[in-house]
N, CA, C and O atoms as CSV, one atom per row, in Angstrom:
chain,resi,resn,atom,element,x,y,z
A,1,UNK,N,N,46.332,-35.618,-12.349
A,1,UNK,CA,C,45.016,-36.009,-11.923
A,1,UNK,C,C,44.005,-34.998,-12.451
A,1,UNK,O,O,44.274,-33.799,-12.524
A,2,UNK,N,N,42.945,-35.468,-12.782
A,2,UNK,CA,C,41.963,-34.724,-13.607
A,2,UNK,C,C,41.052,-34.275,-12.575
A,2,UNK,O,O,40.977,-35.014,-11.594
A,3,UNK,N,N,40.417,-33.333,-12.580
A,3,UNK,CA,C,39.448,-32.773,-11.005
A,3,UNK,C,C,37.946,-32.678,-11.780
A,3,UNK,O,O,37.707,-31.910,-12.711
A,4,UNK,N,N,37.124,-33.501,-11.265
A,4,UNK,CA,C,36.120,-33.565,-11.327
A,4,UNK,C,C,35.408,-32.481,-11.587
A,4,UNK,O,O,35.640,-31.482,-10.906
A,5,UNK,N,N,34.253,-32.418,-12.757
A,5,UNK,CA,C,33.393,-31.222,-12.711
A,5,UNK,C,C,32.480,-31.088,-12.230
A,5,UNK,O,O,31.875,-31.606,-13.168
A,6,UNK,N,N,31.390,-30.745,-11.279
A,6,UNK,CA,C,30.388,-31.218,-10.791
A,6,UNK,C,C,29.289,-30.172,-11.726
A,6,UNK,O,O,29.252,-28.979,-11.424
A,7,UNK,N,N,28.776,-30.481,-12.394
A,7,UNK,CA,C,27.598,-30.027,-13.299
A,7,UNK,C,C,26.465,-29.938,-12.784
A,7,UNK,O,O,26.150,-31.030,-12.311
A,8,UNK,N,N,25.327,-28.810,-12.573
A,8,UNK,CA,C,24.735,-29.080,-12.241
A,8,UNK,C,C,24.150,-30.484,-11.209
A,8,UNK,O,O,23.482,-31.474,-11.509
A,9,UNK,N,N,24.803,-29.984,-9.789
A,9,UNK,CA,C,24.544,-31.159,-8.821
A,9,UNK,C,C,24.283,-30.130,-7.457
A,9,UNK,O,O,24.574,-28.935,-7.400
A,10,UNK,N,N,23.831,-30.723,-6.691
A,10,UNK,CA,C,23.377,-29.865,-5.423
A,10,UNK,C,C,24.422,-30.623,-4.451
A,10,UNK,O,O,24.600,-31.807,-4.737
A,11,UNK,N,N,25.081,-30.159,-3.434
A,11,UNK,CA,C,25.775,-30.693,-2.950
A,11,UNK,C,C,25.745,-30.093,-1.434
A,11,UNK,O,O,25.853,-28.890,-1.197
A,12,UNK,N,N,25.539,-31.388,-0.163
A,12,UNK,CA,C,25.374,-31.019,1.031
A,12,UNK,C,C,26.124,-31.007,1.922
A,12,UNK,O,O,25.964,-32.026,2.593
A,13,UNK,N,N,27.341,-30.002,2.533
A,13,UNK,CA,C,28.294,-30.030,3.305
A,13,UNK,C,C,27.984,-30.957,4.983
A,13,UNK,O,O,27.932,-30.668,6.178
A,14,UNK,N,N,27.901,-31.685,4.461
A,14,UNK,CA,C,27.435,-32.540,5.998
A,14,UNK,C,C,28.212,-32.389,7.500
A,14,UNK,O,O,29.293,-32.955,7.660
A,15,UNK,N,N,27.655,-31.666,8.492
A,15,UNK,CA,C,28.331,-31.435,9.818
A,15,UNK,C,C,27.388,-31.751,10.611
A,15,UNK,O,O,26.174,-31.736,10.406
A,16,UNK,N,N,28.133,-32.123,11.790
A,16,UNK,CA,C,27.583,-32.232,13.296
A,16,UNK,C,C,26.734,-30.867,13.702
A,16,UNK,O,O,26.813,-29.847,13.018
A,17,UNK,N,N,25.806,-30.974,15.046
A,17,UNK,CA,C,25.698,-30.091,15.920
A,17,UNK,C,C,26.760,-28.998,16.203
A,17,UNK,O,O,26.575,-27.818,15.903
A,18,UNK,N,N,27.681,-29.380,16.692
A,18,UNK,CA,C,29.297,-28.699,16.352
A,18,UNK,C,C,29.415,-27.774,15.316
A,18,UNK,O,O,29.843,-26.628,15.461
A,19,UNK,N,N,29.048,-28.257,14.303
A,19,UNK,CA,C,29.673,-27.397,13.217
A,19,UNK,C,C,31.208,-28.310,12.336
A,19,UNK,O,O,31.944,-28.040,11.387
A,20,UNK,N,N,31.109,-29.174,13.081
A,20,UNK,CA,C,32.374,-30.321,12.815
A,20,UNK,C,C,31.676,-31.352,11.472
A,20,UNK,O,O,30.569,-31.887,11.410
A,21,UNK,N,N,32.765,-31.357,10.536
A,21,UNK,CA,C,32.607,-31.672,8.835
A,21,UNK,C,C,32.255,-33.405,8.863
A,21,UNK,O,O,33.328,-34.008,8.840
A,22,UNK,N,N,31.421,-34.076,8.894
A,22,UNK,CA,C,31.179,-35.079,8.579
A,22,UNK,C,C,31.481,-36.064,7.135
A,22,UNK,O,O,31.859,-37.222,6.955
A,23,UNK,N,N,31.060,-34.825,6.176
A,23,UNK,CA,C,30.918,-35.768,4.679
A,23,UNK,C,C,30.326,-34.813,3.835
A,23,UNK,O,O,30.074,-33.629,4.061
A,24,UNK,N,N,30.156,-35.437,2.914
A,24,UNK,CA,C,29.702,-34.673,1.814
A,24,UNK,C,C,28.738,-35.713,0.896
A,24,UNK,O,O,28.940,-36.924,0.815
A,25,UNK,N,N,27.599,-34.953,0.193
A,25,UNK,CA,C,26.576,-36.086,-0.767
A,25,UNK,C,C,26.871,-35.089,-1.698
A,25,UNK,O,O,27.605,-34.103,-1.633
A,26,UNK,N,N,26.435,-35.362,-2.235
A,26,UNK,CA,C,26.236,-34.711,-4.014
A,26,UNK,C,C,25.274,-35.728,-5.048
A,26,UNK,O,O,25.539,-36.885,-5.374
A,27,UNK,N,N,24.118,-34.935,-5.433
A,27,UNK,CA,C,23.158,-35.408,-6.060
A,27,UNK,C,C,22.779,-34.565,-7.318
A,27,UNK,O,O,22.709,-33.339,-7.233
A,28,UNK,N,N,22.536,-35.225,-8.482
A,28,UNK,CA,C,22.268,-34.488,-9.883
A,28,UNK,C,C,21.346,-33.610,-9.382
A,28,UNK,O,O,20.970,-33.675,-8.211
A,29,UNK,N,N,20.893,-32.682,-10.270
A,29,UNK,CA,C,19.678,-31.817,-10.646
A,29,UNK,C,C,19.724,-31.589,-11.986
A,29,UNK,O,O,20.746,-31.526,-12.670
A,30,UNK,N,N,18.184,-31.423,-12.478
A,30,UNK,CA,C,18.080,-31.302,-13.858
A,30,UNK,C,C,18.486,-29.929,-14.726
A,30,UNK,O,O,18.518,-29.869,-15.955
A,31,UNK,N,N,18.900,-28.442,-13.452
A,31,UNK,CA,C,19.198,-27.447,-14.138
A,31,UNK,C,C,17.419,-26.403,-13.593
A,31,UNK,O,O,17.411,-25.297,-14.132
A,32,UNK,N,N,16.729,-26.547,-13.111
A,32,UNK,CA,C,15.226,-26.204,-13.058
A,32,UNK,C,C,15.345,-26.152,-11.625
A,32,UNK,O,O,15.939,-27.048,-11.025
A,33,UNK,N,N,14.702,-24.933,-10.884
A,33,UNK,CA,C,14.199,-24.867,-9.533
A,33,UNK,C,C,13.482,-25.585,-8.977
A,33,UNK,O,O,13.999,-25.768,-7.875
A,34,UNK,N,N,12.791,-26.001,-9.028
A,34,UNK,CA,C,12.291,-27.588,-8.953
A,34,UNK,C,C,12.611,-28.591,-8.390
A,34,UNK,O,O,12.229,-29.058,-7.317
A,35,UNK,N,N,14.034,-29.291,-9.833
A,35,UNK,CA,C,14.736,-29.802,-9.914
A,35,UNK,C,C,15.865,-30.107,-8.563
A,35,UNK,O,O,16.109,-31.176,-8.003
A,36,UNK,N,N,16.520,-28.483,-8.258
A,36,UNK,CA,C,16.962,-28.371,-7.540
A,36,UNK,C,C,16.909,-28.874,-5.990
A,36,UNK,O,O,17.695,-29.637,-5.428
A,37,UNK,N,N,15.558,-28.116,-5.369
A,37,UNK,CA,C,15.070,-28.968,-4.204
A,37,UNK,C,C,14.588,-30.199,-4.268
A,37,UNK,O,O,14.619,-30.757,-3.171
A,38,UNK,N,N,14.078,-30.948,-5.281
A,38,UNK,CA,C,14.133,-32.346,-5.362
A,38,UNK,C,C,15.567,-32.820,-5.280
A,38,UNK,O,O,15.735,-33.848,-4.625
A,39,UNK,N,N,16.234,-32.468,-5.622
A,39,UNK,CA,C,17.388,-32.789,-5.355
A,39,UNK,C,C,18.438,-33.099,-4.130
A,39,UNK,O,O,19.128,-34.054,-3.774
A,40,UNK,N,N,18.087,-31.327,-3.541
A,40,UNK,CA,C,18.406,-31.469,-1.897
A,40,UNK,C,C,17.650,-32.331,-0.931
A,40,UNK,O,O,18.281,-32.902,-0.042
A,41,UNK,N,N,16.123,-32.497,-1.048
A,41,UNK,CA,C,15.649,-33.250,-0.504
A,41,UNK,C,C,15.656,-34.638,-0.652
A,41,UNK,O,O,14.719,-35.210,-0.094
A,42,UNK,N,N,16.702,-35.547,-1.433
A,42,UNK,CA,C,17.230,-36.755,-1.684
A,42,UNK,C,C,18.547,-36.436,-0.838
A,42,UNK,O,O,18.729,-37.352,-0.035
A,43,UNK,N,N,19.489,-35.482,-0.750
A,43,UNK,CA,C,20.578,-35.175,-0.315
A,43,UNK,C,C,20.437,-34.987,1.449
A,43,UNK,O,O,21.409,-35.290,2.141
A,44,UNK,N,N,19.124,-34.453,2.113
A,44,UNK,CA,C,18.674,-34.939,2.964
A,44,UNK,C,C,18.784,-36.256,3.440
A,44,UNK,O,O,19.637,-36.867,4.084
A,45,UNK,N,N,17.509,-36.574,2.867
A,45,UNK,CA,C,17.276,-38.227,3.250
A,45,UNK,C,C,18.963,-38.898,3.175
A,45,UNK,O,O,19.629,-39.131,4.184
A,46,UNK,N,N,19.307,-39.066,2.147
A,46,UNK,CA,C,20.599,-39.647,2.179
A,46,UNK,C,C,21.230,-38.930,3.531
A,46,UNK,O,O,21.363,-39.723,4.463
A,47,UNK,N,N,21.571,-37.800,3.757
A,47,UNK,CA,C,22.402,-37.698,5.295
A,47,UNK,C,C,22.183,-38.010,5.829
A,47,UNK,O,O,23.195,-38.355,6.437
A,48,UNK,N,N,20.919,-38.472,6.608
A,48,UNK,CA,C,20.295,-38.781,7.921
A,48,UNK,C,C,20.125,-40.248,7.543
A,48,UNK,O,O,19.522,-40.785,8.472
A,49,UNK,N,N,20.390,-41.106,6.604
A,49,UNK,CA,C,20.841,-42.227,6.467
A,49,UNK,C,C,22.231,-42.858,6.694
A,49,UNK,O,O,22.440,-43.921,7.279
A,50,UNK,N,N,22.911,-42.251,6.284
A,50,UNK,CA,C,24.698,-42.261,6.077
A,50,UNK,C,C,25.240,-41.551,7.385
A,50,UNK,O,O,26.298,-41.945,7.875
A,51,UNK,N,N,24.562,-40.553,7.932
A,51,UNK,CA,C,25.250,-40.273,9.104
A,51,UNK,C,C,24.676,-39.534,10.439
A,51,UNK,O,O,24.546,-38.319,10.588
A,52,UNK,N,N,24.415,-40.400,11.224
A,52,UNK,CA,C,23.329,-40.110,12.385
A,52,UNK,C,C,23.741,-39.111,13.150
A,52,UNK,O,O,22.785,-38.685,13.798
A,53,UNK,N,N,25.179,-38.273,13.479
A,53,UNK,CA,C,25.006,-37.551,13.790
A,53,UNK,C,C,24.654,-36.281,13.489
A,53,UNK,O,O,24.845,-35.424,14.352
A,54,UNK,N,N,24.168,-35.968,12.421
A,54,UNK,CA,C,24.541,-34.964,10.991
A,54,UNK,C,C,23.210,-33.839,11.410
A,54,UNK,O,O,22.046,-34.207,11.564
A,55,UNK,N,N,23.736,-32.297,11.558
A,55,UNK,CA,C,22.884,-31.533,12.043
A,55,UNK,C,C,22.044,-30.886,10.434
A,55,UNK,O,O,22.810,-30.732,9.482
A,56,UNK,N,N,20.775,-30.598,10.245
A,56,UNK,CA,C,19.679,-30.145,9.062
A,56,UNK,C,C,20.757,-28.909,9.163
A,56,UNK,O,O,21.787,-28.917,8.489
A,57,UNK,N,N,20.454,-27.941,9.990
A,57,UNK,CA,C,20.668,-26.575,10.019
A,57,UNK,C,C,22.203,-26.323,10.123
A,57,UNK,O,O,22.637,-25.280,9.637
A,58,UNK,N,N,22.962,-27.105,10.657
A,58,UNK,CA,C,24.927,-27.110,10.180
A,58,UNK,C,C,25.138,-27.080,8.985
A,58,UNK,O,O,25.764,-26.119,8.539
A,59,UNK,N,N,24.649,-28.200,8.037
A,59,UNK,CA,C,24.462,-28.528,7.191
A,59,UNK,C,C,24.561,-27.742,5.674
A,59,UNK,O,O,23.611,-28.130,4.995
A,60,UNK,N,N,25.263,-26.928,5.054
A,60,UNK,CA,C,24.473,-25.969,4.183
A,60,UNK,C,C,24.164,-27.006,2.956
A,60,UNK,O,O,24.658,-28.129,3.047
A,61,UNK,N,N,23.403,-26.695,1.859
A,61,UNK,CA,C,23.056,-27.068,0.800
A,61,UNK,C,C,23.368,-25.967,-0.232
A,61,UNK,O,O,22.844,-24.854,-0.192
A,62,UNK,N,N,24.459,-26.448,-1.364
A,62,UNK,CA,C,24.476,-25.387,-2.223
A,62,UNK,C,C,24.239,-26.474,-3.401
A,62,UNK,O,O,24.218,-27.703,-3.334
A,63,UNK,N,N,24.018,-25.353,-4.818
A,63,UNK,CA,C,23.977,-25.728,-5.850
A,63,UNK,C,C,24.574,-25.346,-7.018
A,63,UNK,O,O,24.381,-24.192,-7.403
A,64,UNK,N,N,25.428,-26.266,-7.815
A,64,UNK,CA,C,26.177,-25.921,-8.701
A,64,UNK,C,C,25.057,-25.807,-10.344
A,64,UNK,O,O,24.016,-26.411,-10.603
A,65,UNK,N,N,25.820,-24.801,-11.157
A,65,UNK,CA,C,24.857,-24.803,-12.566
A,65,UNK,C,C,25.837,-25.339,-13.650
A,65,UNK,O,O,26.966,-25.733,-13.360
A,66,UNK,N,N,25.434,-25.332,-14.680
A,66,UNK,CA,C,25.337,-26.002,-16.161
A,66,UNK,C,C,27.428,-25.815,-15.778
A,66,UNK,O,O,28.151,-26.803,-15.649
A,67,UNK,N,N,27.853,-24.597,-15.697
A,67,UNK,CA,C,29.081,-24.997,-15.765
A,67,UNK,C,C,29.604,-24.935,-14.940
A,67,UNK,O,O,30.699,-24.381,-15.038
A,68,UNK,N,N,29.209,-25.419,-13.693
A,68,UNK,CA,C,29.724,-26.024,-12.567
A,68,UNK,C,C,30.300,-25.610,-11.973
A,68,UNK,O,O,31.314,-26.061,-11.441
A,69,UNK,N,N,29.663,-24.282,-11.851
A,69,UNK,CA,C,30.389,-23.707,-10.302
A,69,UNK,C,C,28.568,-23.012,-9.691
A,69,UNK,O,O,27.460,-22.816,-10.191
A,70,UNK,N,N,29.283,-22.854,-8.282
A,70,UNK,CA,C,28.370,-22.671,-7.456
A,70,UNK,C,C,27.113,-21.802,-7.569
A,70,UNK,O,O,27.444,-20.618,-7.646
A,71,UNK,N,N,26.117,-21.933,-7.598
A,71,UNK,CA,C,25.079,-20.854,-8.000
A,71,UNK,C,C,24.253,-19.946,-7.003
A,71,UNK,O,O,24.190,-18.738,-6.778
A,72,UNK,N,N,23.505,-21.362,-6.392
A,72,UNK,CA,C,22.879,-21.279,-5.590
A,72,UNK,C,C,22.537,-21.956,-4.199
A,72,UNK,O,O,22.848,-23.141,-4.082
A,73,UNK,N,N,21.924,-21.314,-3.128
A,73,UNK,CA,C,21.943,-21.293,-1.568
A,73,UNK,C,C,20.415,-21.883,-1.795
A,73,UNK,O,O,19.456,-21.505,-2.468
A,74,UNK,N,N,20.683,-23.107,-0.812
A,74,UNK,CA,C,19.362,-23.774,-0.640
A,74,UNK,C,C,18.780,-23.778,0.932
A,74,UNK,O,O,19.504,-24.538,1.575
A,75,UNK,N,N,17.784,-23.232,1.743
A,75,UNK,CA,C,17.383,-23.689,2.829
A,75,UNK,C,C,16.988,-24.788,3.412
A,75,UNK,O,O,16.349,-25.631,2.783
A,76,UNK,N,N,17.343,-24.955,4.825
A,76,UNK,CA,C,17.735,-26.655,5.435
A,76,UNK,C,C,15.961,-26.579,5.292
A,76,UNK,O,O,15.627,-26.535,6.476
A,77,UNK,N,N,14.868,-26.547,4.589
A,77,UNK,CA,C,13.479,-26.520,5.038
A,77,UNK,C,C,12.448,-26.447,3.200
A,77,UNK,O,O,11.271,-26.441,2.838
A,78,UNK,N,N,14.004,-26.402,2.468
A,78,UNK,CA,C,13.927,-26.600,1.220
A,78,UNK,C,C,12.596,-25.281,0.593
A,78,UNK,O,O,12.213,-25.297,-0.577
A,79,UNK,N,N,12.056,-24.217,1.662
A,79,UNK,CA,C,11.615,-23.113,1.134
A,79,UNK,C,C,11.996,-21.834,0.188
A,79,UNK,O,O,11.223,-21.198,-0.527
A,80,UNK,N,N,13.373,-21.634,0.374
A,80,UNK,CA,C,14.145,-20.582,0.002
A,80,UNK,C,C,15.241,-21.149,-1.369
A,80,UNK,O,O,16.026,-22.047,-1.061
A,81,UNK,N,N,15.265,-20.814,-2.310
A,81,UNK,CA,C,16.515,-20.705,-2.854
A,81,UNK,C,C,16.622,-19.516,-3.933
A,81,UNK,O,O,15.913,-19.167,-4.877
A,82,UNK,N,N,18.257,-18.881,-3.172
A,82,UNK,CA,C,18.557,-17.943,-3.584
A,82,UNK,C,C,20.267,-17.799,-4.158
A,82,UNK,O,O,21.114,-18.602,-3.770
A,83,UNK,N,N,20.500,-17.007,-4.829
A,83,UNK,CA,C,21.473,-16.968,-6.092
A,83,UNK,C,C,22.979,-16.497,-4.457
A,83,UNK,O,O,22.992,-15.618,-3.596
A,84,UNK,N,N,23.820,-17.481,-4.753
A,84,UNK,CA,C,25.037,-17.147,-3.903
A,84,UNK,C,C,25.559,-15.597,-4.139
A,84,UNK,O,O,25.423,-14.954,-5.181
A,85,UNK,N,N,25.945,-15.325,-3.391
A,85,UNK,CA,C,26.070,-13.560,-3.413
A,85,UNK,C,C,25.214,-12.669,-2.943
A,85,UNK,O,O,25.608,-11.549,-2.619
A,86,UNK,N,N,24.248,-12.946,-2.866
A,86,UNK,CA,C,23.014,-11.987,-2.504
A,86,UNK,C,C,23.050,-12.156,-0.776
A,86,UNK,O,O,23.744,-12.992,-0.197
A,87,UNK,N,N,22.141,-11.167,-0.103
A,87,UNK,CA,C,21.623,-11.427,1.029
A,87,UNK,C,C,20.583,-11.996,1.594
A,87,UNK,O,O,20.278,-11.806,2.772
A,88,UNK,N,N,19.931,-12.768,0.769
A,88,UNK,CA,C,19.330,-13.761,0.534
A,88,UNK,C,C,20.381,-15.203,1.426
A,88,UNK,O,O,20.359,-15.804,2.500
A,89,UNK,N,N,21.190,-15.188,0.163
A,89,UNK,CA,C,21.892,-16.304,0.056
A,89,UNK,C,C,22.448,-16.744,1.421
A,89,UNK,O,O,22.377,-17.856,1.944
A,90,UNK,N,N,23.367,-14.919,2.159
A,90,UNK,CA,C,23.528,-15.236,3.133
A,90,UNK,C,C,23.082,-15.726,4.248
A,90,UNK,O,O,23.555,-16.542,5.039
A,91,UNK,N,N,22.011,-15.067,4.215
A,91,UNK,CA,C,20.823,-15.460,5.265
A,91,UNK,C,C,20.571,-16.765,5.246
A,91,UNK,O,O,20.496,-17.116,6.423
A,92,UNK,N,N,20.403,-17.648,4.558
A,92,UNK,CA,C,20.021,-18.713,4.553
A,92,UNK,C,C,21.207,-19.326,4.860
A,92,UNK,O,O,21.112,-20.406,5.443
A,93,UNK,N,N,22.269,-18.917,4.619
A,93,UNK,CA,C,23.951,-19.642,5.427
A,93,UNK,C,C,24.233,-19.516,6.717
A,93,UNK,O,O,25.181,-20.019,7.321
A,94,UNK,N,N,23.143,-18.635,7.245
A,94,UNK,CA,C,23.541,-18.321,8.541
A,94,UNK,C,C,23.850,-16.839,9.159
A,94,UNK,O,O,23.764,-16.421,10.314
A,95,UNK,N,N,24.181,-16.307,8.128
A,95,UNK,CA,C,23.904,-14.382,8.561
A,95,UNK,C,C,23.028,-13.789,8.908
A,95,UNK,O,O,22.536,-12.986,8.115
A,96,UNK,N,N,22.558,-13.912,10.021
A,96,UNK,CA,C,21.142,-13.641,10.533
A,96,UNK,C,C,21.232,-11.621,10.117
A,96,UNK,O,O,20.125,-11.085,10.063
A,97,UNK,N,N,22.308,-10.815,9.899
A,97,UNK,CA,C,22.515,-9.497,9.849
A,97,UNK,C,C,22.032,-9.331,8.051
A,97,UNK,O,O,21.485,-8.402,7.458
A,98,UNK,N,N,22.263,-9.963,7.829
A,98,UNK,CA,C,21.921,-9.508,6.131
A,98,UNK,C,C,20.632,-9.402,5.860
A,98,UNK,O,O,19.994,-8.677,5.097
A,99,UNK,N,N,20.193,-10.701,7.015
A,99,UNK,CA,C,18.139,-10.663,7.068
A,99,UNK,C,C,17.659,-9.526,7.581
A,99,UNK,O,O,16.553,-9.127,7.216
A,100,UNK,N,N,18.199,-9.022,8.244
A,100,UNK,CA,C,17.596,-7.963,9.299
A,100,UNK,C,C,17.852,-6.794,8.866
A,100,UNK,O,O,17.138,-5.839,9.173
A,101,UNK,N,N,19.237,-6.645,7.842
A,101,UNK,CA,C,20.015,-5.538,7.182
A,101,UNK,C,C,18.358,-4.927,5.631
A,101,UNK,O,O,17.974,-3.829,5.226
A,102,UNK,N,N,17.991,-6.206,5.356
A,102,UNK,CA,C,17.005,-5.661,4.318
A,102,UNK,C,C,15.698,-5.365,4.706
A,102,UNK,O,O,14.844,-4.793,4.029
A,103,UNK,N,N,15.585,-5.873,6.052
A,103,UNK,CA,C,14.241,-5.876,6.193
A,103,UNK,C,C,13.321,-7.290,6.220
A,103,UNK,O,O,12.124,-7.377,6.493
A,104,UNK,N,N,13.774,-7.815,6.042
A,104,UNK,CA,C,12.824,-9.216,5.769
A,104,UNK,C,C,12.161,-10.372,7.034
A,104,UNK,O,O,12.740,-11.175,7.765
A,105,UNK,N,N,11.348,-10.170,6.947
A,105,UNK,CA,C,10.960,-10.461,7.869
A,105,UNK,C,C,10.209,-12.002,8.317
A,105,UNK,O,O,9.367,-12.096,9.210
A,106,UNK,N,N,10.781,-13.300,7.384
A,106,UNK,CA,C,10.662,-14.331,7.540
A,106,UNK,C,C,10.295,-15.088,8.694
A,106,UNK,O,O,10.221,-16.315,8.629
C-alpha cells in the first residue's frame, strides 16, 4: 500500500470538548501565509459542518510544506502562525508555560 503524501495541505485534528478524536479535514494551501489561514479557515467551516460536536480550541490546526511534512502551528482564531518547534508553536498547542517561559504577553 502506497501512503499518501500530503503536500502542502493544512490539516485539522478534529476533537470534542473532551479532547476525544472526532475526524480529521485536510485542505490544500498554496505554500504562502496567506494561503495557509485561508485554508484553515475552510477547514473550520467544514468542521462545524461535518461535526457538531467538534471543539475550535481541542481542535489543533497544523500545516504541512512543499515536502510534506509538518511545518507549521496554526491558531484556533487564525491570528498566529508559527513554525512547529518553537515556543510559539507550542503555545498555540496548548502550553500555556512556553508563553509565559518567553515573556509574551498575548
Amino acid at each position: 500500500m502506497t501512503m499518501l503524501k500530503l503536500t502542502n495541505f493544512v490539516v485539522r485534528d478534529v476533537r470534542d470538548r473532551d479532547g476525544y478524536k472526532l475526524g480529521r479535514i485536510l485542505e490544500p494551501h498554496d505554500g504562502t501565509e496567506a494561503g495557509v489561514i485561508a485554508a484553515a479557515q475552510i477547514t473550520t467551516d467544514r468542521m462545524y459542518a461535518e461535526y457538531s460536536d467538534a471543539s475550535n480550541v481541542e481542535s489543533r490546526i497544523c500545516a504541512t510544506d512543499a515536502s510534506g511534512k509538518p511545518k507549521w502551528a496554526v491558531s484556533p482564531n487564525f491570528l498566529h502562525l508559527a513554525e512547529i518547534g518553537t515556543d510559539e508553536a507550542s503555545y498555540i498547542w496548548g502550553a500555556l508555560d512556553a508563553h509565559n517561559s518567553r515573556g509574551l504577553t498575548r
